[in-house]
N, CA, C and O atoms as a printed pandas DataFrame, in Angstrom:
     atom_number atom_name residue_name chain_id  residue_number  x_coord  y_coord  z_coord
0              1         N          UNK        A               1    0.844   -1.192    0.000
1              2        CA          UNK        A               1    0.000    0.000    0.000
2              3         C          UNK        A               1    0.884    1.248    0.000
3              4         O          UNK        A               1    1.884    1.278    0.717
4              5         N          UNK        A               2    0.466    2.527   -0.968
5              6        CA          UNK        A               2    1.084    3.401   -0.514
6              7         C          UNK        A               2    0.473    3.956    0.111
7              8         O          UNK        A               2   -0.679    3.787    0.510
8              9         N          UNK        A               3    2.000    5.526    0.443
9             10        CA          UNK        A               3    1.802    6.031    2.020
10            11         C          UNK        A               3    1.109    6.922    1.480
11            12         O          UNK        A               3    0.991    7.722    2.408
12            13         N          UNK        A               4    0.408    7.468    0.376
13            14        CA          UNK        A               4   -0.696    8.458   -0.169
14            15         C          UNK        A               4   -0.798    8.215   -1.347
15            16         O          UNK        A               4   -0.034    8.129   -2.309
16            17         N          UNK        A               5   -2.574    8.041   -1.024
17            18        CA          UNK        A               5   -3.624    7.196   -2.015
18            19         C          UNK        A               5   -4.376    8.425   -2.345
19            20         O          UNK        A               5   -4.723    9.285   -1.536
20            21         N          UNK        A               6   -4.674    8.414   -4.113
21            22        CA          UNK        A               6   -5.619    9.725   -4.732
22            23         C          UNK        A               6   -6.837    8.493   -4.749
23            24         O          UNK        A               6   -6.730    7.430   -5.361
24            25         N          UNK        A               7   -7.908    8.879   -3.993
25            26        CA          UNK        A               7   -9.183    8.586   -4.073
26            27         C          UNK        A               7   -9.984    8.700   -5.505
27            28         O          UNK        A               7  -10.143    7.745   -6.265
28            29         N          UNK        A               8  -10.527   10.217   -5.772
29            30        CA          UNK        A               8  -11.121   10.786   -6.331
30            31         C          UNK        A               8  -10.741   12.397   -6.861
31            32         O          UNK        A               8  -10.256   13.295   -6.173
32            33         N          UNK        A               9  -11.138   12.446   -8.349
33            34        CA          UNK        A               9  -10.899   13.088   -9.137
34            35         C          UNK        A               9  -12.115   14.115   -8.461
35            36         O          UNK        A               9  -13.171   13.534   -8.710
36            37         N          UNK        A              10  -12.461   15.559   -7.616
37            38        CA          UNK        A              10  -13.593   16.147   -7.193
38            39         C          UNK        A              10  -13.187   17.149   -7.980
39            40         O          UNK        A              10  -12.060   17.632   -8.092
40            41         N          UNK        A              11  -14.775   17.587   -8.833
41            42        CA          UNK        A              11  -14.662   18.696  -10.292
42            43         C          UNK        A              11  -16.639   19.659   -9.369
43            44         O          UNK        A              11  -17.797   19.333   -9.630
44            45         N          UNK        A              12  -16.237   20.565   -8.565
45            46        CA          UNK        A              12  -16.666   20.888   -8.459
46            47         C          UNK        A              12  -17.350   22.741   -9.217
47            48         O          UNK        A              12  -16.956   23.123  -10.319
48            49         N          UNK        A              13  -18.089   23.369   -8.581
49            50        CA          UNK        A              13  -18.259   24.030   -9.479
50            51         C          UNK        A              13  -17.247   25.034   -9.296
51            52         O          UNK        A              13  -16.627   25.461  -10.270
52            53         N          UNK        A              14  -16.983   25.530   -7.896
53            54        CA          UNK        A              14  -15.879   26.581   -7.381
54            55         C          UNK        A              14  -14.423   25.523   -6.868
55            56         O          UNK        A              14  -13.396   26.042   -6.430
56            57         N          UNK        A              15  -14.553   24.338   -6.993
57            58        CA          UNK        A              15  -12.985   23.540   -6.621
58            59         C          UNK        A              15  -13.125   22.600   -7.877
59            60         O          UNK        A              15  -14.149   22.185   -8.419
60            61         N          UNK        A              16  -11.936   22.406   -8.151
61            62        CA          UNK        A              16  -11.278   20.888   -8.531
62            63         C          UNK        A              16  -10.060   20.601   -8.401
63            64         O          UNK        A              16   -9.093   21.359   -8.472
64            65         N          UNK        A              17  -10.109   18.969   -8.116
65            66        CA          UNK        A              17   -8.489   18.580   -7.405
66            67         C          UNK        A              17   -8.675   17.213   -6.886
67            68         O          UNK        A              17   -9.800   16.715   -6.831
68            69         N          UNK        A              18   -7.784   16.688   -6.565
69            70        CA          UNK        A              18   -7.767   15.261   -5.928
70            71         C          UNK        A              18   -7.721   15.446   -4.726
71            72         O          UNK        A              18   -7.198   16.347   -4.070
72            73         N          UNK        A              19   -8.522   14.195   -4.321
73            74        CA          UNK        A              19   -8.516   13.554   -2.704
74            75         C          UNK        A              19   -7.884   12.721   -2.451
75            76         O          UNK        A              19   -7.775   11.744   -3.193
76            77         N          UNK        A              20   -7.415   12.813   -1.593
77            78        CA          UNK        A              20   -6.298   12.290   -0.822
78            79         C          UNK        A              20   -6.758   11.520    0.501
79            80         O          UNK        A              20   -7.445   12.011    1.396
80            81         N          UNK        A              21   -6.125    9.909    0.445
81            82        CA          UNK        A              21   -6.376    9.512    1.520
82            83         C          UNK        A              21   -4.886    9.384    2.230
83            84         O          UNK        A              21   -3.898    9.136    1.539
84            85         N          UNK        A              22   -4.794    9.587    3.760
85            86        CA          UNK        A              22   -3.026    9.151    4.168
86            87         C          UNK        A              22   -3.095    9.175    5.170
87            88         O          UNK        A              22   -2.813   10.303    5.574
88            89         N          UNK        A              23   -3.504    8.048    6.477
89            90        CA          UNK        A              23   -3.735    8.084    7.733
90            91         C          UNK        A              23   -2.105    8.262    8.031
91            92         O          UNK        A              23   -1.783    9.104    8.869
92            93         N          UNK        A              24   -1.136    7.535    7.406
93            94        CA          UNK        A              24    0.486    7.908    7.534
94            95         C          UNK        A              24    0.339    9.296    7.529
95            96         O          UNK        A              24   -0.303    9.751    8.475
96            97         N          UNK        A              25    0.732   10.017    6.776
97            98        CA          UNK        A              25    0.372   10.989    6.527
98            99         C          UNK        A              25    0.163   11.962    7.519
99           100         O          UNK        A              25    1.097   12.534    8.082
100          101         N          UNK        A              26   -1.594   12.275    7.870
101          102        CA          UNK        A              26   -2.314   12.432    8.700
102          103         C          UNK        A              26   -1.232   12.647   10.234
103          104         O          UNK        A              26   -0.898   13.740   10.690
104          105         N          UNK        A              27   -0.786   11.064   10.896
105          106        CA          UNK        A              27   -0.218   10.951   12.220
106          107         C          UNK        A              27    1.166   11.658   11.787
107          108         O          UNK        A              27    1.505   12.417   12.695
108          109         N          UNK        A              28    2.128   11.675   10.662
109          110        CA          UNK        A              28    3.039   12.155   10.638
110          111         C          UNK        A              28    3.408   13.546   11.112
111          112         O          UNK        A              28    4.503   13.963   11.489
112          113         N          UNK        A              29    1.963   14.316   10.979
113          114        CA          UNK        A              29    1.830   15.728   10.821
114          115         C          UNK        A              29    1.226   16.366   12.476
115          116         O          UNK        A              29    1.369   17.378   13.162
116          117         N          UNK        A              30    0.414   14.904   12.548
117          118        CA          UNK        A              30    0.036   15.151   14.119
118          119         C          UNK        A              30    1.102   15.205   15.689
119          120         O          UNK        A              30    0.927   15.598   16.842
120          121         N          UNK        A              31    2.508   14.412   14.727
121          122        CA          UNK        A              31    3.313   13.736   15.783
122          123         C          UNK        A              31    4.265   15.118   15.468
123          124         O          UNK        A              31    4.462   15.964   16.340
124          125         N          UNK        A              32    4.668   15.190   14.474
125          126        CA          UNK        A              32    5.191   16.569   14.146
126          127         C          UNK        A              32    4.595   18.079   15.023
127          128         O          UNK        A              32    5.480   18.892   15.288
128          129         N          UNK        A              33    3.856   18.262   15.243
129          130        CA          UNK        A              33    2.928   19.505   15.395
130          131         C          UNK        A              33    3.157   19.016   17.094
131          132         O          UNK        A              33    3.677   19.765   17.922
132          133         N          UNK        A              34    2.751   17.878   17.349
133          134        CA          UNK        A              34    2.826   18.084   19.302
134          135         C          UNK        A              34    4.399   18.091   19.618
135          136         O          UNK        A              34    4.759   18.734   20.604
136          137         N          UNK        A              35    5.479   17.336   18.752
137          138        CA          UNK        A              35    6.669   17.532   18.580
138          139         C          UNK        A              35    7.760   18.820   19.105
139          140         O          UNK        A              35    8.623   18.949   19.973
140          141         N          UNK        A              36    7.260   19.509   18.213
141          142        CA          UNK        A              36    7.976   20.623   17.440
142          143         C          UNK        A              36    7.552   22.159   18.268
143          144         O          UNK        A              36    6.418   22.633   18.343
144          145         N          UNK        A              37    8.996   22.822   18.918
145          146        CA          UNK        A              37    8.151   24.003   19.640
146          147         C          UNK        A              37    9.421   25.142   18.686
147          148         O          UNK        A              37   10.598   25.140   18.325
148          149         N          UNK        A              38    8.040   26.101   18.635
149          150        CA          UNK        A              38    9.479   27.230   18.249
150          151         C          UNK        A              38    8.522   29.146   18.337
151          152         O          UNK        A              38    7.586   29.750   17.813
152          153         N          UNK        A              39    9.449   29.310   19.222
153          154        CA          UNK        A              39    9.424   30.763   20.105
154          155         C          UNK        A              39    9.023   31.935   19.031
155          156         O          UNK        A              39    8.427   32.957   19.372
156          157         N          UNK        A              40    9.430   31.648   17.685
157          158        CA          UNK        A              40    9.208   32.511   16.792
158          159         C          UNK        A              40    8.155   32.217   15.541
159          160         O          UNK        A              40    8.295   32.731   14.431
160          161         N          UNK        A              41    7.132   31.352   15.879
161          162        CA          UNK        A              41    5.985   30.717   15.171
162          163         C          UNK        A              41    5.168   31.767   15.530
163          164         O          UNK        A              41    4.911   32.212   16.649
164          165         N          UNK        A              42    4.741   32.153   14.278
165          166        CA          UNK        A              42    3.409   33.048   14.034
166          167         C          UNK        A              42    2.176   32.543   14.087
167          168         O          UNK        A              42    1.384   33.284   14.669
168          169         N          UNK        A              43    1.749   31.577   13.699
169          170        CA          UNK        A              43    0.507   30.603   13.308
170          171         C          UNK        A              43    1.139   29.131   13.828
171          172         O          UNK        A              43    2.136   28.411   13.790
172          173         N          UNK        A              44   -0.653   29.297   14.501
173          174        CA          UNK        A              44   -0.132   27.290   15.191
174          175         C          UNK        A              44   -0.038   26.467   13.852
175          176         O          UNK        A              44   -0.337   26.823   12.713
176          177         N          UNK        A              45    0.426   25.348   14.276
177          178        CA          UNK        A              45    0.565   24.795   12.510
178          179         C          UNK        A              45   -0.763   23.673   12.854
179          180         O          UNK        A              45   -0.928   22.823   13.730
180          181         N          UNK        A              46   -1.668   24.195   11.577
181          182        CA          UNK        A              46   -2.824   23.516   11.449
182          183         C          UNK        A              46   -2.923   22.405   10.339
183          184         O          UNK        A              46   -2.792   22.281    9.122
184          185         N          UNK        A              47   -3.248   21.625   11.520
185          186        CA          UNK        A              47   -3.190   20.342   10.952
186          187         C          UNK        A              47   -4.339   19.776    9.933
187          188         O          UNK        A              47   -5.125   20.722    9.925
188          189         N          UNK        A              48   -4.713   19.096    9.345
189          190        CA          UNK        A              48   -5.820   19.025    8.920
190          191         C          UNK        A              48   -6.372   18.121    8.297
191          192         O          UNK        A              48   -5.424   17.418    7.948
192          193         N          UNK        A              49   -7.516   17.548    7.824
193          194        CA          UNK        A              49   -8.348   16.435    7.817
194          195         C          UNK        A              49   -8.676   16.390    6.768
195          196         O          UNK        A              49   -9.139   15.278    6.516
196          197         N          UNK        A              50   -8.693   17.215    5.741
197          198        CA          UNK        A              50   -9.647   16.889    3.795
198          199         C          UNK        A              50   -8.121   17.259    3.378
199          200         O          UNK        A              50   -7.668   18.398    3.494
200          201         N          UNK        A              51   -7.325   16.054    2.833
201          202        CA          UNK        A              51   -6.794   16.348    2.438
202          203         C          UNK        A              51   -6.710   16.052    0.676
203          204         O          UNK        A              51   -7.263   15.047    0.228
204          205         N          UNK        A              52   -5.923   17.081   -0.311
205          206        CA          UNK        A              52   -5.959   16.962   -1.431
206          207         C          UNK        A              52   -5.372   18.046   -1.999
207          208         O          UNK        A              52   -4.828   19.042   -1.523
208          209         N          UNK        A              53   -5.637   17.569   -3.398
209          210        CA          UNK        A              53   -4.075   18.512   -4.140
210          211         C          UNK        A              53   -5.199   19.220   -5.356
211          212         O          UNK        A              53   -5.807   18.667   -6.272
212          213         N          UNK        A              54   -5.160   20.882   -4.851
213          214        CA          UNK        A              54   -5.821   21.791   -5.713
214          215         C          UNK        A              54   -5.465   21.722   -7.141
215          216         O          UNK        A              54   -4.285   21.806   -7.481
216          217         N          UNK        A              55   -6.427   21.571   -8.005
217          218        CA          UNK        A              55   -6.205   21.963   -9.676
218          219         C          UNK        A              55   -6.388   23.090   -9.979
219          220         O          UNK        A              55   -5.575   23.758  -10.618
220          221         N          UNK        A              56   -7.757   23.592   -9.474
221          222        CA          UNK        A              56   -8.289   25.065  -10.251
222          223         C          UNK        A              56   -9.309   25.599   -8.578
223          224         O          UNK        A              56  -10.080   24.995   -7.832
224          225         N          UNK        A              57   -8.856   26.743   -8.613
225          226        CA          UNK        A              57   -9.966   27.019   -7.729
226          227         C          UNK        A              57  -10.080   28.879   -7.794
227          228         O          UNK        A              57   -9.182   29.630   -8.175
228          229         N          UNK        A              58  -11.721   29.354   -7.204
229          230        CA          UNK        A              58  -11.519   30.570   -7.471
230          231         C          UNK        A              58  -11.864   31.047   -8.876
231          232         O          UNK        A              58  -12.205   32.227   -8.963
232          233         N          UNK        A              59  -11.834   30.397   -9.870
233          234        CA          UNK        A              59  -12.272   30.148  -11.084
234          235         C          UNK        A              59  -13.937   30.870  -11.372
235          236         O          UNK        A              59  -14.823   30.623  -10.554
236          237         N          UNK        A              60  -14.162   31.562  -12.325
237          238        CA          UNK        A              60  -15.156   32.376  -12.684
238          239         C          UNK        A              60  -16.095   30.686  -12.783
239          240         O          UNK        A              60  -15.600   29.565  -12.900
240          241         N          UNK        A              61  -17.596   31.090  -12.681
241          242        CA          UNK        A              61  -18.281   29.879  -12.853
242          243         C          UNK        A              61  -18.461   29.361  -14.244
243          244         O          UNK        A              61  -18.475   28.196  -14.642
244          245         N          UNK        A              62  -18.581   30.353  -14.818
245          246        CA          UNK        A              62  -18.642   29.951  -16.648
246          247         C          UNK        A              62  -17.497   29.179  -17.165
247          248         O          UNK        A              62  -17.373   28.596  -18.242
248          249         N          UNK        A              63  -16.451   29.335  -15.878
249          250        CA          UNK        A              63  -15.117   28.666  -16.310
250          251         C          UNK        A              63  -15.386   26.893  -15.999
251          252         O          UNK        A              63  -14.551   26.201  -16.581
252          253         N          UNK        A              64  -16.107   26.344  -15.427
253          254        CA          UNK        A              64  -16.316   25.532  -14.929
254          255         C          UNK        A              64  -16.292   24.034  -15.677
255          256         O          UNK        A              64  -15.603   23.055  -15.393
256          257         N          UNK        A              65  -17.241   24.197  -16.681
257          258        CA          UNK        A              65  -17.085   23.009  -17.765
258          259         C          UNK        A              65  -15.978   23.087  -18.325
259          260         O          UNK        A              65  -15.317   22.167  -17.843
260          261         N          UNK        A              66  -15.246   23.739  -19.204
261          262        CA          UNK        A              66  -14.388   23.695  -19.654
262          263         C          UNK        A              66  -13.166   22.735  -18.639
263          264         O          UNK        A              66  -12.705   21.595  -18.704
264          265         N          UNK        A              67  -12.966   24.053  -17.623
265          266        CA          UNK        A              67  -11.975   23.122  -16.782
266          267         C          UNK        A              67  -12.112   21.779  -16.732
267          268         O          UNK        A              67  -11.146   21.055  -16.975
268          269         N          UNK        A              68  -13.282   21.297  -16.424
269          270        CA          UNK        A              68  -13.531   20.365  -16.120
270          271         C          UNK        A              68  -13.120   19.283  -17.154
271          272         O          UNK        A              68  -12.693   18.139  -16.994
272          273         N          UNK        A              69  -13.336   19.877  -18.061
273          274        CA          UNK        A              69  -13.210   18.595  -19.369
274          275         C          UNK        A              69  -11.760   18.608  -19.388
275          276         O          UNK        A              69  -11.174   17.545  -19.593
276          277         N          UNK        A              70  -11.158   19.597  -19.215
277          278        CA          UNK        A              70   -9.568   19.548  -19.236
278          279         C          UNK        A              70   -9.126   18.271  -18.202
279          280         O          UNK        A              70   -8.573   17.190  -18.404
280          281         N          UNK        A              71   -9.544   18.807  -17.248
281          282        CA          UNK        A              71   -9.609   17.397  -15.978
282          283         C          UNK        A              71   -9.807   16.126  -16.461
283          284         O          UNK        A              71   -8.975   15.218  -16.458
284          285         N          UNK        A              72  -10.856   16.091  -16.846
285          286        CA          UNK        A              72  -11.252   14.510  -17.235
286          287         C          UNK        A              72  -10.620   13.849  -18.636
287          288         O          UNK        A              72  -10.773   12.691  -19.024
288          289         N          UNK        A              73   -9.938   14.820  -19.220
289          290        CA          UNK        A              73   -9.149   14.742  -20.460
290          291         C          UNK        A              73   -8.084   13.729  -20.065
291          292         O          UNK        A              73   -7.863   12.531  -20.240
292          293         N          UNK        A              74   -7.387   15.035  -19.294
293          294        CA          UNK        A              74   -5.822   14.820  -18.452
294          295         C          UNK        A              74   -5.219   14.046  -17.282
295          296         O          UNK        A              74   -4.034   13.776  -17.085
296          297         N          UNK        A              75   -6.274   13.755  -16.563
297          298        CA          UNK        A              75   -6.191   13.064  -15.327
298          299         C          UNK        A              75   -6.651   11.960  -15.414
299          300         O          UNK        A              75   -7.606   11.666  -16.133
300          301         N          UNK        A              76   -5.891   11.018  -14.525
301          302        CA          UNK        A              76   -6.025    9.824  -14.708
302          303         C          UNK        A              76   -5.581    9.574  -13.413
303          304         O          UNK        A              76   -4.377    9.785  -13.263
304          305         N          UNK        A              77   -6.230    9.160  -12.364
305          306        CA          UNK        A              77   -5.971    8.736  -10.915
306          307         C          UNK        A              77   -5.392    7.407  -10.800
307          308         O          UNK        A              77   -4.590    7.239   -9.882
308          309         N          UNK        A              78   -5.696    6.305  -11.678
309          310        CA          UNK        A              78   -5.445    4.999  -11.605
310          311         C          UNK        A              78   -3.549    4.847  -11.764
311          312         O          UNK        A              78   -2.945    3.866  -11.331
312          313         N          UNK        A              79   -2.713    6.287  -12.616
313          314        CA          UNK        A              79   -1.708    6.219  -12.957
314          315         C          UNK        A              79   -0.622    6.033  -12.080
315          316         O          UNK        A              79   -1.073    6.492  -11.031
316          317         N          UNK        A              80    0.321    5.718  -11.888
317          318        CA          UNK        A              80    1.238    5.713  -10.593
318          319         C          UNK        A              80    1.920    6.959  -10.871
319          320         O          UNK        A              80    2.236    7.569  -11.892
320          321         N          UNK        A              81    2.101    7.221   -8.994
321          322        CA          UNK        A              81    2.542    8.535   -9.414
322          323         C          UNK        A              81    3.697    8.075   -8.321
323          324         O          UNK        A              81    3.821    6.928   -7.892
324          325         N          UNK        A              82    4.586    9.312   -7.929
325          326        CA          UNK        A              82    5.944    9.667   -7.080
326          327         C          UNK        A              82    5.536   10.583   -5.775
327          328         O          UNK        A              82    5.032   11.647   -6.134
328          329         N          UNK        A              83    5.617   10.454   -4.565
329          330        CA          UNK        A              83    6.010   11.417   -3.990
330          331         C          UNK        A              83    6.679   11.869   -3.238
331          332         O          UNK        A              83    7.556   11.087   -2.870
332          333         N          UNK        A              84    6.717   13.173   -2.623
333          334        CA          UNK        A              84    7.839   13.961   -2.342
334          335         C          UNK        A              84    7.300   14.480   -0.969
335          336         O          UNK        A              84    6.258   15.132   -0.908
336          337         N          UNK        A              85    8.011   14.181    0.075
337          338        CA          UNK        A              85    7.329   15.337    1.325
338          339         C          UNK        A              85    8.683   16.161    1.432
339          340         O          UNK        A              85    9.751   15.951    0.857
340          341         N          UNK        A              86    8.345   17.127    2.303
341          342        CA          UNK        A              86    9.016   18.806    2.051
342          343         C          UNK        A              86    8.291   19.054    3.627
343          344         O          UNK        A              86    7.160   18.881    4.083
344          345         N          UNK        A              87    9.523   19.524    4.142
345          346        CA          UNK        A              87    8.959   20.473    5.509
346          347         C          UNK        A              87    9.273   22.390    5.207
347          348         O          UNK        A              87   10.307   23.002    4.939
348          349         N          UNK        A              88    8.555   22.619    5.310
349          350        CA          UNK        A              88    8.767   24.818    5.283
350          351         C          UNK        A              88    8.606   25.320    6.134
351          352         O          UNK        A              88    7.732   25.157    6.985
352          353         N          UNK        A              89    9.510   26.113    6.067
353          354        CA          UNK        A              89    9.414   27.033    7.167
354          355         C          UNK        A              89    8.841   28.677    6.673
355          356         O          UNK        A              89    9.655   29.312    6.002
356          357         N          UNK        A              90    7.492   29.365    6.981
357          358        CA          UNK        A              90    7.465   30.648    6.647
358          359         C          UNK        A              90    8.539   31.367    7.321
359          360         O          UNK        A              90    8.990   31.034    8.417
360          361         N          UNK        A              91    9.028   32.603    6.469
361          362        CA          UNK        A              91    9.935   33.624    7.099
362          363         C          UNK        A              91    9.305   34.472    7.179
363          364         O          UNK        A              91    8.198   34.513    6.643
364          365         N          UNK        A              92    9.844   35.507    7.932
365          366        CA          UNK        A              92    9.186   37.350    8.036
366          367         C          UNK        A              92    8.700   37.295    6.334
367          368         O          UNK        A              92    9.131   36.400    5.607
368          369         N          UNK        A              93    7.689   38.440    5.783
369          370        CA          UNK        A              93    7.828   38.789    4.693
370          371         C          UNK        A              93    7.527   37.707    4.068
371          372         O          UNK        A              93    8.351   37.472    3.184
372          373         N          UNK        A              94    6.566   36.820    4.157
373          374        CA          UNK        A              94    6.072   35.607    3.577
374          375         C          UNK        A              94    6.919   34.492    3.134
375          376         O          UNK        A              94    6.526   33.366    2.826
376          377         N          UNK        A              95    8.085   34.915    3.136
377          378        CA          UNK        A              95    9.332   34.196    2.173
378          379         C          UNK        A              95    9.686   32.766    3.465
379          380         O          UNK        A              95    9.823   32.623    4.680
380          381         N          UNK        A              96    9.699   32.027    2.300
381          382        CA          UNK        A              96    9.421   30.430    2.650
382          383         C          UNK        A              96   11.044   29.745    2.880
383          384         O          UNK        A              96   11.802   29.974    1.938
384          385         N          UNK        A              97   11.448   29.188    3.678
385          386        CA          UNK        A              97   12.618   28.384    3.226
386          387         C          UNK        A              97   12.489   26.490    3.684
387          388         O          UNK        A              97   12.011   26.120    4.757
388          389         N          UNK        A              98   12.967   25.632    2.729
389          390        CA          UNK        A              98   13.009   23.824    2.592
390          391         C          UNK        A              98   14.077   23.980    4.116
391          392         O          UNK        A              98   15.075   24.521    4.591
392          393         N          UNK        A              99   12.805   22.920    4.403
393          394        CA          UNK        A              99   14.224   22.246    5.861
394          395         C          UNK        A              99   14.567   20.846    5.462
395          396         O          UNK        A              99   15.393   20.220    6.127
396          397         N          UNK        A             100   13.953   20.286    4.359
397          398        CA          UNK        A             100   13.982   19.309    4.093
398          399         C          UNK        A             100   13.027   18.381    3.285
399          400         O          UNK        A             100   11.832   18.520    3.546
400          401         N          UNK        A             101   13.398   17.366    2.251
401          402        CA          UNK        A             101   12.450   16.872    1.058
402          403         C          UNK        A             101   13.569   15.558    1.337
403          404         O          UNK        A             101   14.775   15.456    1.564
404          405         N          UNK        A             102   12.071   14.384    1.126
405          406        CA          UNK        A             102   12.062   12.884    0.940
406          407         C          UNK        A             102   11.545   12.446   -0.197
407          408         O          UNK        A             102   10.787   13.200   -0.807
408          409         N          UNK        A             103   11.737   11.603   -0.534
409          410        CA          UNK        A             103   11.036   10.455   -1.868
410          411         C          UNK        A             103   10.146    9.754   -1.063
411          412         O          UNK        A             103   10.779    9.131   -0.210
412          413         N          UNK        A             104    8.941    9.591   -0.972
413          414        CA          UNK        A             104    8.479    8.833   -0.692
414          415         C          UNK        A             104    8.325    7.432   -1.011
415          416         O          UNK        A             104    7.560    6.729   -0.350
């Protein structure tokens, strides 16, 4: 089994994107977060439960079919894919820096 499974292709009218299942995942982030203390954290780090990987969102509504067909064109959930976890750190000034990236 992998450690993150795409469920479903969701083509909604204001979202589309894949769902994501990853109880790994999930506890990795939970064990991380009670883990991890730091004096200069702006935002608690929120953990979270729907997880999935945005395609289009925000999108005018007339935009909607179209996208969509692009989706169902292009995507193919059954395909094997690769992944990659990445820890970030926000800086002052929004600016992001990698503490670190795995192959999953």
């Amino acid at each position: 089994m992998q450690p993150v499974q795409i469920t479903r292709l969701l083509l909604r009218e204001d979202f589309h994107g894949l769902l994501i299942e990853s109880p790994w995942l999930e506890a990795l982030t939970a064990d991380f977060a009670a883990r991890v203390l730091s004096p200069t954290r702006r935002d608690e780090i929120r953990l979270k439960s729907w997880l999935h990987l945005s395609l289009a969102y925000e999108f005018l509504p007339a935009r909607h079919a179209a996208l969509a067909a692009l989706a169902n064109e292009y995507v193919d959930i059954a395909q094997p894919v690769e992944w990659e976890l990445r820890f970030y750190q926000r800086l002052p000034g929004d600016e992001w820096r990698t503490h670190g990236d795995w192959t999953l």
